[in-house]
N, C-alpha and C positions, 0 to 999 in steps of 0.2 A: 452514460456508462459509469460504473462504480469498480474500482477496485475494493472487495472484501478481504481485507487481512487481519489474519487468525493469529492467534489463541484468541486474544482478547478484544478482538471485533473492530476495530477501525476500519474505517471506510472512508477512502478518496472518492470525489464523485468530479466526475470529471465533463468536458463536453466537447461537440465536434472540432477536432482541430487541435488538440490539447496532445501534449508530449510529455512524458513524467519519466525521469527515472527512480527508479522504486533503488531504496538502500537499508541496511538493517545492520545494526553490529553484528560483526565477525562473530561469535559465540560457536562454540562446538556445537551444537546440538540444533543449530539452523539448515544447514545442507543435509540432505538434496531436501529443497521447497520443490511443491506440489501445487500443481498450478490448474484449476479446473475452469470451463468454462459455466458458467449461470446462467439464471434468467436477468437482464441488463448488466453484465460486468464478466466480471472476472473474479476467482476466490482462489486468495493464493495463503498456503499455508506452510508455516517451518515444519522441519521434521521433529523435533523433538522440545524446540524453544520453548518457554509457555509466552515471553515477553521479549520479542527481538528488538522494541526500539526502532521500527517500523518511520520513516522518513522517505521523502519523495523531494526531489528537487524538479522543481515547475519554475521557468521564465528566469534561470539564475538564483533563484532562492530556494536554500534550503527547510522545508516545511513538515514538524513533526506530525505524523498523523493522528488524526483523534475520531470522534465519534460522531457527526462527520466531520470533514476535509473539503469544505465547496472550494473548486482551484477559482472558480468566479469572483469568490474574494479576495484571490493574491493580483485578479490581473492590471 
């Protein structure tokens, strides 16, 4: 399963069993995110951000996202 987050396309890819909380800076123009389902993921987008600074903490560690994000490499 892949978390898609938008503007600028990072992608967590994630697998059975995985727990991520998704984090982004506060910035005005983030809320309300938009959250849709895909085909294998999920694609979640700020409301007006273009660059939220998109981070996910996996296993204790804070992880910024990039293009992709295998969490198989933090574990």
């Amino acid at each position: 399963m892949s978390l898609h987050l938008e503007m600028l396309g990072e992608e967590v890819i994630l697998a059975p069993g995985h727990e991520v909380e998704l984090l982004a800076l506060p910035l005005e123009g983030l809320l309300p995110i938009a959250v849709a389902y895909v085909q294998g993921g999920i694609q979640v987008h700020p409301h007006k951000e273009f660059d939220p600074d998109w981070h996910v903490r996996f296993r204790g560690q804070l992880i910024r996202a990039g293009q992709p994000t295998v969490l198989t490499d933090y574990a």
